[in-house]
N, C-alpha and C positions, 0 to 999 in steps of 0.2 A: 504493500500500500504506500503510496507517495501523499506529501503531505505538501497540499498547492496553497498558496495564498495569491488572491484578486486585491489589486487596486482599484476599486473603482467609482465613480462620480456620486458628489453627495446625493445630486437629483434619485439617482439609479437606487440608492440604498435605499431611500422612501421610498419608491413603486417596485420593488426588487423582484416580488411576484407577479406572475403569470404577464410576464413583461418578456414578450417573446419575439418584438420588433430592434431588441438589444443584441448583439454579440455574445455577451458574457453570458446570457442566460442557457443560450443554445450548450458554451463551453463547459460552462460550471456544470451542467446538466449530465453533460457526456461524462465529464470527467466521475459525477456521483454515482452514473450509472456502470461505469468500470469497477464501483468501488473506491475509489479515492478518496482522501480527508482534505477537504476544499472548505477555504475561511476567507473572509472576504472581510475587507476596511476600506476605507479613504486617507486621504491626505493627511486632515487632523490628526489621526489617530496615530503618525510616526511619530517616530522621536529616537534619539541619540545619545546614549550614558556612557560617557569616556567614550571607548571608539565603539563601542556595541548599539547595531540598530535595533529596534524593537520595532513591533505595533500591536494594538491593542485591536481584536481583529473578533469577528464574530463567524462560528461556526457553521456552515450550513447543510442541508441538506434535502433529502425530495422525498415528495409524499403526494399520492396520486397523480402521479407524472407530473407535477412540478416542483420548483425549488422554495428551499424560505431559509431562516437563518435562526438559531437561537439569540434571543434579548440578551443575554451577557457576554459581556466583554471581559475577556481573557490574554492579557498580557503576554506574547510570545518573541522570543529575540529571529529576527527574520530569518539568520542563518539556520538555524533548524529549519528550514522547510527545503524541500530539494527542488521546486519552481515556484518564481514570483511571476504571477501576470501585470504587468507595470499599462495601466487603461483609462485612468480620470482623462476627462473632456477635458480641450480648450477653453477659455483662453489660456495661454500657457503666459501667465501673470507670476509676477514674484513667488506668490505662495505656491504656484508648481514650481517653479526652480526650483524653490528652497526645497519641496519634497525630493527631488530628484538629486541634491545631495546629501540625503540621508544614506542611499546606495551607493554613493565612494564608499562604504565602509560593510558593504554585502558581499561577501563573496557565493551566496545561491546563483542559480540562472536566474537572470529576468530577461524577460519577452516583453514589447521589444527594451533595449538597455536605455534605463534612463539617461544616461551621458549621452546617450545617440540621439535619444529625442530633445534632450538641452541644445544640443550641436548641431540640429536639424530642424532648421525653419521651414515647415509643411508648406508655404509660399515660395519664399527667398531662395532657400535651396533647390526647390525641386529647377533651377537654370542648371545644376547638376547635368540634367538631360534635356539642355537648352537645343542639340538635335532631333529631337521630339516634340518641341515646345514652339508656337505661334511668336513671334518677336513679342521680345518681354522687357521690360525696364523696370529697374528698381530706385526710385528715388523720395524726394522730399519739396522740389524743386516746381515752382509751378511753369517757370518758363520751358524747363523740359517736359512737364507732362502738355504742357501746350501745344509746344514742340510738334510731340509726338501725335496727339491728335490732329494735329494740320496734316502729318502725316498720313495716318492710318483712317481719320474720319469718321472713325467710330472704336471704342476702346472700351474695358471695363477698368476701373478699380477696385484694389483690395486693401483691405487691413492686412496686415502679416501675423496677427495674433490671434483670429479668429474660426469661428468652424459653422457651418450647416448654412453659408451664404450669407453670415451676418455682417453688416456695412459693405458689402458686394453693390459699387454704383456703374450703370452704363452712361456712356456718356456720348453724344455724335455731336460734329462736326457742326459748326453754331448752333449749340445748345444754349439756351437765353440763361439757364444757373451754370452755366460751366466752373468758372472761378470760386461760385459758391460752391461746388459741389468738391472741387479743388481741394481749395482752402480747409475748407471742412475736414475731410480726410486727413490730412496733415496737418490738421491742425495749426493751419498760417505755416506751412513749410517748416514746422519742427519734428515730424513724424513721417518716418520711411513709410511710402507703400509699396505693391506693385501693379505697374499698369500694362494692361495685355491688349493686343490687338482682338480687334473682338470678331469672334468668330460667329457670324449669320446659322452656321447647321445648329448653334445652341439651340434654337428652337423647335428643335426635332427634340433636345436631351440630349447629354451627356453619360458613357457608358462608364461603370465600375468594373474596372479591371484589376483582381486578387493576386499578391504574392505573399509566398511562404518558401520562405526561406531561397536558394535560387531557380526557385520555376513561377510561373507564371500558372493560376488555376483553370482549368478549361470550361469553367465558369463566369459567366459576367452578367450584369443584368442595365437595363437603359432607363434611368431617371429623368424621370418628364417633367417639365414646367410646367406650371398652375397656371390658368388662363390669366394673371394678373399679375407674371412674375416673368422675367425672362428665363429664370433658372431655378430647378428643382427646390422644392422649400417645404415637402408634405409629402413621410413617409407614410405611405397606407398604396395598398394594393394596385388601386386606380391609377398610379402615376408610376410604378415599377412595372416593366414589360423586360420579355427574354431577346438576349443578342448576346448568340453564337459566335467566339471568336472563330475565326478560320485556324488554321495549321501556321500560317503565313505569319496573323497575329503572335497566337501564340510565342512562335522565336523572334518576331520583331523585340517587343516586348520582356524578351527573356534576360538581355544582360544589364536591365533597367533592375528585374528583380535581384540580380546576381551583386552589380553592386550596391543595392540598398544594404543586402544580409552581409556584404565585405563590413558596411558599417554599422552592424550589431543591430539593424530593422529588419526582422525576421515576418513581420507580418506589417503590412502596407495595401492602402488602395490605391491607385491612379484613377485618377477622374481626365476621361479623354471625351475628345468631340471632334469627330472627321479626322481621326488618326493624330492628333497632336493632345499629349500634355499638358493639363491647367493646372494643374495640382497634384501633389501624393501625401495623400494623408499619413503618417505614423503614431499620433498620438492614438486614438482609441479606434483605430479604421473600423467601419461598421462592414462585414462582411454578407450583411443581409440573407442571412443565413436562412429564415422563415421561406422568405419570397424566392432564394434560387434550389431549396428544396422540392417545395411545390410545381416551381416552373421547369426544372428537370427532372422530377422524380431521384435526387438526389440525397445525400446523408453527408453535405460538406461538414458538420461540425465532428464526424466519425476520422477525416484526413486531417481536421486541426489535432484532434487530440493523439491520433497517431504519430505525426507530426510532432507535438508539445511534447509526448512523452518518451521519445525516442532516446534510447541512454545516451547516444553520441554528443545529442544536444544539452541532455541535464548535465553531463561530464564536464561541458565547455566552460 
């Protein structure tokens, strides 16, 4: 029996049950049903005494095929567990740094490793695979993002600290708020964003493309925008549909996944539209497990936990 402990979102711990539109719920599930001793916390609950990490973690388990957790919290030093799942949501604010160096001083696996996700700006970085990616600019600067829209003519921007589309502005070419919408973002040019050429298929959706470790899943599914959004903003059935990678994809896509896992992201999503990269999630990538089950008659969370628990990887 392996003994796992979950990081995950405070939102997540209050609706923990029959919360099957989650990631973790799919994992912790699988892993229950192998038998495994699975305990779950959040952020708050680290802490650090001399160099020993701790967390104060609640125990869970399943019961008429779903999961729950017992009400007491039980003090364990993290190294006893032989996998951490490292999963709290964005924004990645001071208080996620500071959790993410409580593990300088972990020697368990954690998936994916907190220093990777400190070190990895889910925007900023993903120009990692600027070959993949739509011309992209990172700045703070209004004349360059001005620039660049005289350019491009139509553009989005982003916050760099953010997740599920939040502060995500479009912007086209004599837009009567441009400068507003500017300024705003940056805060008066004291705050990096990035700005992308904006790509017109968005409105078809944008597809999620799964890695683990160096392969690429032959699983994806296509997030739809809401009549009232340019870009996807409302997980439920209606707006997730099935798209088949090819053979082709598949190894396009492969040494994208090969060096995210060089740099300790073992599980990531890319968010693609018309073959280029707009993003790769690492903080808590939602694998939408529910919805590419059904849509393939699949058991993906049976290859995460095959996957997670593979000694080669606990060894590491």
């Amino acid at each position: 029996m392996k003994k796992i402990l979950f990081i995950i979102d405070k939102i997540e711990l209050k609706y923990f049950e029959f919360n099957k539109l989650v990631t973790n719920f799919w994992i912790i599930k699988e892993f229950l049903d192998r038998g495994e001793d699975v305990y779950i916390t959040t952020t708050p609950n680290l802490s650090l005494k001399g160099k020993t990490a701790f967390a104060r973690c609640y125990r869970s388990f399943e019961e008429n095929n779903d999961i729950f957790y017992k009400k007491e919290l039980s003090e364990m030093e993290i190294n006893s567990f032989d996998l951490v799942m490292f999963r709290p949501d964005p924004p990645v604010d001071i208080d996620y740094i500071n959790a993410t160096y409580i593990f300088d001083f972990v020697d368990t696996k954690v998936v994916n490793s907190p220093k990777s996700i400190r070190d990895f700006n889910e925007k900023l970085h993903s120009i990692y695979f600027s070959e993949y990616m739509t011309d992209t600019l990172v700045t703070s600067s209004l004349s360059d993002i001005e620039d660049f829209l005289l350019k491009k003519r139509q553009i989005v921007l982003k916050p760099l600290n953010r997740c599920f589309g939040s502060g995500v502005m479009y912007l086209y070419e004599g837009d009567p708020n441009t400068r507003t919408i500017i300024n705003t973002l940056t805060n008066n040019e004291t705050t990096l964003v990035m700005v992308q050429e904006f790509i017109p298929e968005v409105k078809a959706g944008d597809i999620r493309v799964l890695t683990l470790g160096d392969k690429i899943l032959p699983y994806s599914i296509k997030k739809l925008p809401s009549k009232d959004d340019f870009k996807f903003n409302t997980h439920s059935d209606s707006f997730i549909v099935k798209s088949e990678l090819s053979k082709e994809e598949l190894n396009y896509f492969t040494p994208v996944a090969q060096k995210l896992n060089s740099l300790g992201i073992e599980m990531a999503g890319l968010d693609v539209i018309n073959g280029k990269i707009i993003e790769v999630n690492v903080t808590s990538p939602c694998y939408f497990i529910k919805e590419i089950n059904n849509l393939y008659n699949a058991s993906i969370e049976k290859e995460l936990g095959d996957y997670l628990l593979t000694p080669s990887l606990l060894s590491l």
